[in-house]
Structures are given as structure tokens and as C-alpha cells.
C-alpha positions, 0 to 999 in steps of 0.5 A: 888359313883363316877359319870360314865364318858363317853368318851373314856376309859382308854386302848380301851373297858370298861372291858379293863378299869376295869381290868386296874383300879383293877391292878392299885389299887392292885399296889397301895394298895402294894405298898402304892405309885405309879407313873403312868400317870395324867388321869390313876390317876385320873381315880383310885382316886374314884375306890380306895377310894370306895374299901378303904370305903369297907374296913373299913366296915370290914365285909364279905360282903364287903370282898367279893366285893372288892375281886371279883373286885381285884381278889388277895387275899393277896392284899384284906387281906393286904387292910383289916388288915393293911390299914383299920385300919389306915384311920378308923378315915378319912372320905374320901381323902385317897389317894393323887396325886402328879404332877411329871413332863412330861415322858422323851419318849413320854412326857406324864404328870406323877403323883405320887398318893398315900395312905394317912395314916397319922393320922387326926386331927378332924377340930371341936376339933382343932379349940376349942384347938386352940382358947383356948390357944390364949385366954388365954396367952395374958391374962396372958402376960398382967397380968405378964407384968403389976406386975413387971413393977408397982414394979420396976424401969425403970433402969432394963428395960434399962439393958435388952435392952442392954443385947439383944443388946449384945446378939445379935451383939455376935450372929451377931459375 
């Protein structure tokens, strides 16, 4: 759970805030991707990602609470049924803020932030996956490189010297 921040609030009084945060992340879960202002960003980065883990959840309870702080019932259905179910693996991060630039009028600091919806890759089973394969070819290089060069001559290595030679001045060409 995100820690309360203190200081002034985003558009004057609290309540102002958390109308400001609910609209934003209505917005967001839209249209998928919006672009506004650096604080007002990372104002909603922990407001929407916790109404995203409720969402996962799936159950009425949870429904119930994400809708008393949207209010939009067709945004809640859309967070529930079709994002929920794509960041059911993730565990946290789902949403991404990107720095775009200054606005052209008053050049306050803009950020795009968006839904981060593309599958994960579990860390524990990619390293296994990844170190298995570099294990094993130069394994396999080696034996494969030492077999043909004890049978053959050096003549044919020559050849293939001049055969990447060829190819690459063709290539140059």
C-alpha cells in the first residue's frame, strides 16, 4: 500500500485529489495509455496499480471497492474481464511512465504512463533456460571442431578462407 504523501495535493483539497486520481485512472484503464503531466503521473502510479491488484483478485468484494472509488461501471467491467486477466502473472509494475518533453504553453514536464500488458517472463525459469544452452554448445562446438579437423588436411581450411574472402569482397561489391 502506497505511503500517504504530504504536502500540497494535486488541484487544492484532498477530496479534489481523489476525484482527480479516480478520473485519471478511469482514463487510463480506456484508453490503455494517457498522457498528462510528470507529478499527476506519479501521483496515479500507486493508485492505479493497487486498483489493478484488486482486479486480479476478481471477487465482489474487490469489484465492490474499485467501484465505489471509480464510480463508472463499464470502466470497472472493462478492469475486471479484459485487463485482470493479462497481468494475472505480473507481480506488481503495471503501468509504465514514459518522459515526453515539456508542454509547448505554460512548459510544464509531460509523461506519457501506460498499461504494461505484455506477457512476463518468470526471472527464476529464464536464467535456468539461459544458462542451459550456453553450457551446452560450446560443448558441442568443440567436439564437432576437433573431429573433422584430426580427419582432414589443412588444404580444405585454406579453401574456406578464400571462400569468405570471396564472399565477403562480393558482398562489399
Amino acid at each position: 500500500m502506497p505511503k500517504p504523501t504530504k504536502g500540497p495535493r494535486l488541484g487544492g483539497g484532498a477530496a479534489h485529489e481523489r476525484l482527480l486520481l479516480a478520473n485519471l485512472s478511469a482514463a487510463l484503464f480506456t484508453h490503455k495509455r494517457i498522457t498528462t503531466t510528470e507529478t499527476k503521473a506519479k501521483r496515479l502510479r500507486p493508485f492505479a496499480e493497487r486498483l489493478v491488484t484488486f482486479a486480479k483478485r476478481g471477487d465482489l468484494h474487490s469489484r465492490r471497492r474499485v467501484l465505489s472509488t471509480i464510480g463508472d461501471k463499464t470502466v470497472v467491467h472493462e478492469l475486471f474481464t479484459q485487463i485482470a486477466p493479462l497481468v494475472a502473472e505480473r507481480e506488481g509494475g503495471y503501468t509504465r511512465i514514459t518522459k515526453i518533453g515539456n508542454r509547448k504553453g505554460d512548459n510544464a514536464p509531460m509523461a506519457v504512463i501506460e498499461l504494461v500488458l505484455e506477457p512476463v517472463t518468470p526471472k527464476a525459469k529464464a536464467a535456468k533456460k539461459a544458462d542451459a544452452p550456453k553450457a551446452e554448445e560450446p560443448v558441442e562446438e568443440t567436439e564437432v571442431e576437433e573431429t573433422p579437423a584430426e580427419e582432414t588436411t589443412e588444404a580444405p581450411a585454406e579453401d574456406a578462407a578464400a571462400d569468405d574472402k570471396a564472399e565477403s569482397e562480393d558482398d562489399a561489391k
